[in-house]
Each structure stands twice: as structure tokens, then as C-alpha cells.
N, C-alpha and C positions, 0 to 999 in steps of 0.2 A: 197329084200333089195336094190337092182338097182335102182327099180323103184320110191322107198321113195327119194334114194338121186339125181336123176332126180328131185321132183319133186320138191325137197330141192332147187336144183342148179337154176333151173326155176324159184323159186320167189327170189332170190338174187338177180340173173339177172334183174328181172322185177324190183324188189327194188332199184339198181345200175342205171341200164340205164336207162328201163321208168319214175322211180320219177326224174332223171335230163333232162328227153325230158318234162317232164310236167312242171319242176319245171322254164325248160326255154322257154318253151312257155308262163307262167303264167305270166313272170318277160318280157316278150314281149309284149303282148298282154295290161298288164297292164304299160307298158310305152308310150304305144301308146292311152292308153283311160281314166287314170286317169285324172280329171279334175284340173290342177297344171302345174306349169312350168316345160318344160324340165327337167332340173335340178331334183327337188322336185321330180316330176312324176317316173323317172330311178333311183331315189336312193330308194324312198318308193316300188316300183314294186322289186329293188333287196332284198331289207330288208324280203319282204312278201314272196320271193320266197323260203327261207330258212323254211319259214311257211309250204309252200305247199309240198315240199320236205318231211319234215317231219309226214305230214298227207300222201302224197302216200307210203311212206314205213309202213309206221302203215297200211294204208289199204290194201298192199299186204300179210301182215303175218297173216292181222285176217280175211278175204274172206275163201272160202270157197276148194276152187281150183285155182290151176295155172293159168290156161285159165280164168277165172272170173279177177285174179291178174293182169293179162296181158292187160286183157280188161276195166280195172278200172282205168290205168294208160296212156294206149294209147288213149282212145277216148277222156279223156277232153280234152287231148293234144292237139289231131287232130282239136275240136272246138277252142282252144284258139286260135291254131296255124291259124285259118279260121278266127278269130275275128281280130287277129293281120291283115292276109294281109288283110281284110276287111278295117280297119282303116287307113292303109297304101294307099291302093286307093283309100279312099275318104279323105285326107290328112289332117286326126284327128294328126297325128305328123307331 
């Protein structure tokens, strides 16, 4: 019984904090590469972010296991989050 609500607890968590590291990397990334003004670029990137948000918590509850949920939601991140500073050093914003 422990071990269900562990594994419970672990995808809330992943649902909670990974879909908002993802959802603001996403709302980063895409502020800094959409092709649009300032402006346009960081309101559409926040709008979509709500998008994103919502698709990682759906894909944490229908995966298969925690650690699958966990790893669904940190690696896009970690690439968006490598797109952002990528864009950021070659002074796409």
C-alpha cells in the first residue's frame, strides 16, 4: 500500500514541478526562437506554455511508471532549456 502511494506521490510531483520546468522552458525557448516581435514572440510563447503544461501532466498520468513520467517531462525540458541558451548565444533575442 506504501508503495502505490509513493508511486502516487511521485507522479503529482512530476505532474507539479516537471510540467512547470518544462512548461517554462518551453515559454523560453520559444521566446527566444519564434520568428515575431518581442512583444508577439513572449505573449504567444506564454499562451502556448499553458498548452504544454497541460499535455505534460496528461503524459505523466497515462506513462507507464514514475521514472518513465519523470523522464517524459525533464528531458524536453533540459533540450528546450539547451535551445533557449543556444538562442541566447547566438542573439536570436
Amino acid at each position: 500500500m506504501m508503495r502505490y502511494r509513493m508511486a502516487v506521490f511521485s507522479r503529482a510531483a512530476a505532474a507539479i514541478l516537471g510540467g512547470y520546468v518544462l512548461a517554462s522552458a518551453a515559454a523560453a525557448c520559444l521566446a527566444v526562437w519564434l520568428p515575431m516581435g518581442r512583444a508577439d514572440a513572449v505573449t504567444t510563447a506564454e499562451m502556448l506554455s499553458f498548452v504544454v503544461y497541460t499535455c505534460g501532466v496528461i503524459w505523466v498520468f497515462a506513462t507507464c511508471t514514475a521514472w518513465r513520467a519523470w523522464a517524459g517531462v525533464l528531458v524536453p525540458a533540459a533540450v528546450l532549456g539547451g535551445l533557449f541558451l543556444a538562442g541566447r548565444m547566438l542573439g536570436a533575442a
